[in-house]
Kinemage of the C-alpha trace (Angstrom):
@kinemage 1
@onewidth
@group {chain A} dominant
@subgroup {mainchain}
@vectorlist {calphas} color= white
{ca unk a 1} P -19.771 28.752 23.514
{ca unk a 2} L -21.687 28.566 20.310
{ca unk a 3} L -18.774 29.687 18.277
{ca unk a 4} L -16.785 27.165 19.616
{ca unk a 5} L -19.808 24.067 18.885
{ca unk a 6} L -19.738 25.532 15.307
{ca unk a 7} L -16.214 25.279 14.892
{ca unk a 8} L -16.230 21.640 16.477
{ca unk a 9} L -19.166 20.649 13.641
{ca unk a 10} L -16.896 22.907 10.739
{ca unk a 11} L -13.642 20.571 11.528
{ca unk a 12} L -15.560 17.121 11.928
{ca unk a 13} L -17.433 18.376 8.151
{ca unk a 14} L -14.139 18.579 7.043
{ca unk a 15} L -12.582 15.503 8.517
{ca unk a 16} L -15.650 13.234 6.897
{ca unk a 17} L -15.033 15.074 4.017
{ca unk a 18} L -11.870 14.572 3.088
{ca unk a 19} L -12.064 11.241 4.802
{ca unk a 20} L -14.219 9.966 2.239
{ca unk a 21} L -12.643 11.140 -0.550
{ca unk a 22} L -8.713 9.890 0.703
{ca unk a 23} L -10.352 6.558 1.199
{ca unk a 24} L -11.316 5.240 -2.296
{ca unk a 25} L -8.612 7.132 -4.136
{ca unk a 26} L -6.470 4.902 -1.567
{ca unk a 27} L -7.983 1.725 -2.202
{ca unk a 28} L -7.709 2.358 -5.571
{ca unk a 29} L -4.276 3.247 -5.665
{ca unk a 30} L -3.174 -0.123 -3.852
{ca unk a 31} L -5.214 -2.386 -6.035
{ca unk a 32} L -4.625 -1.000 -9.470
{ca unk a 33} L -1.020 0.780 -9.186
{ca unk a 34} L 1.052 -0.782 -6.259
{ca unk a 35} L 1.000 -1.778 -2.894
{ca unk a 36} L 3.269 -2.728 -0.380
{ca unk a 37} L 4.440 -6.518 1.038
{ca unk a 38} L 6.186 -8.122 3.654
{ca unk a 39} L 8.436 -11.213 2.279
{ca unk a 40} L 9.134 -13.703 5.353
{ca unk a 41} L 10.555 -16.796 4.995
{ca unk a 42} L 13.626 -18.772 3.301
{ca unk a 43} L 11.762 -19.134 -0.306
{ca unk a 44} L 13.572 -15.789 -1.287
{ca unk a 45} L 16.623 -16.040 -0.019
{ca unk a 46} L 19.474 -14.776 -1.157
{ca unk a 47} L 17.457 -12.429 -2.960
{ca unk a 48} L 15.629 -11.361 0.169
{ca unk a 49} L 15.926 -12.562 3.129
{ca unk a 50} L 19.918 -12.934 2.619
{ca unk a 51} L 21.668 -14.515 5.978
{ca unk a 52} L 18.762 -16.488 6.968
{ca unk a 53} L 17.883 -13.888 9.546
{ca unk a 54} L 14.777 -14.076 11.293
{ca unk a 55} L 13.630 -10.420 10.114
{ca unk a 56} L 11.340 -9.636 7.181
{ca unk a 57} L 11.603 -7.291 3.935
{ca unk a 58} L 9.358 -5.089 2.533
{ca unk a 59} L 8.844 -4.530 -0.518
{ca unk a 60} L 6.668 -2.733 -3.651
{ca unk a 61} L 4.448 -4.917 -5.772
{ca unk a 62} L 3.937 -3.141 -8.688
{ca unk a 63} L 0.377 -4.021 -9.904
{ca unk a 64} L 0.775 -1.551 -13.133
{ca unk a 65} L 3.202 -3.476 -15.009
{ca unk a 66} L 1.259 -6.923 -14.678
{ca unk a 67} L -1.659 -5.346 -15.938
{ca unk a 68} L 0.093 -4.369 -19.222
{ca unk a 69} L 2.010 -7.513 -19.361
{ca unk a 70} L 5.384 -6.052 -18.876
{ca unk a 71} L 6.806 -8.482 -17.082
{ca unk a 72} L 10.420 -9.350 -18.309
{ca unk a 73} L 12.985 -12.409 -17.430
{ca unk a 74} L 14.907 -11.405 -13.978
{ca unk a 75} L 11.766 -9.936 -12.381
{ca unk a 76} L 10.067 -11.260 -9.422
{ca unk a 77} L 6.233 -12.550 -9.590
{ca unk a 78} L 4.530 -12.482 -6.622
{ca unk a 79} L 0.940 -14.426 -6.379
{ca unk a 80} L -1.710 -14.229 -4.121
């Protein structure tokens, strides 16, 4: 029974562990690199959107390009 409460303690260490380290390298790789966004709504369309369905799109806002100001004619802007 004891081996069994040490084991239980071993894999909840672990669990916090990693938990706290997954978090902020998360969080940090969805403000600074990219994230991901749901585009609703006729504003898009064709682009997204196309059909004038009712269903959203997802895409990948890449935060690494604004931040070196490589943005070039064609792209889309997204702002919050």
């Amino acid at each position: 029974m004891a081996q069994v409460q040490g084991l239980g303690k071993r894999y909840l260490k672990a669990f916090f562990k990693g938990f706290f380290v997954a978090v902020p390298v998360t969080v940090t790789f969805l403000d600074r690199v990219a994230c991901v966004a749901r585009v609703e709504g006729a504003s898009m369309q064709p682009s997204l959107n196309p059909g004038g369905r009712q269903a959203s799109d997802v895409v990948l806002l890449n935060h690494w390009s604004i931040r070196n100001y490589d943005v070039q004619r064609g792209d889309i802007v997204s702002l919050v």
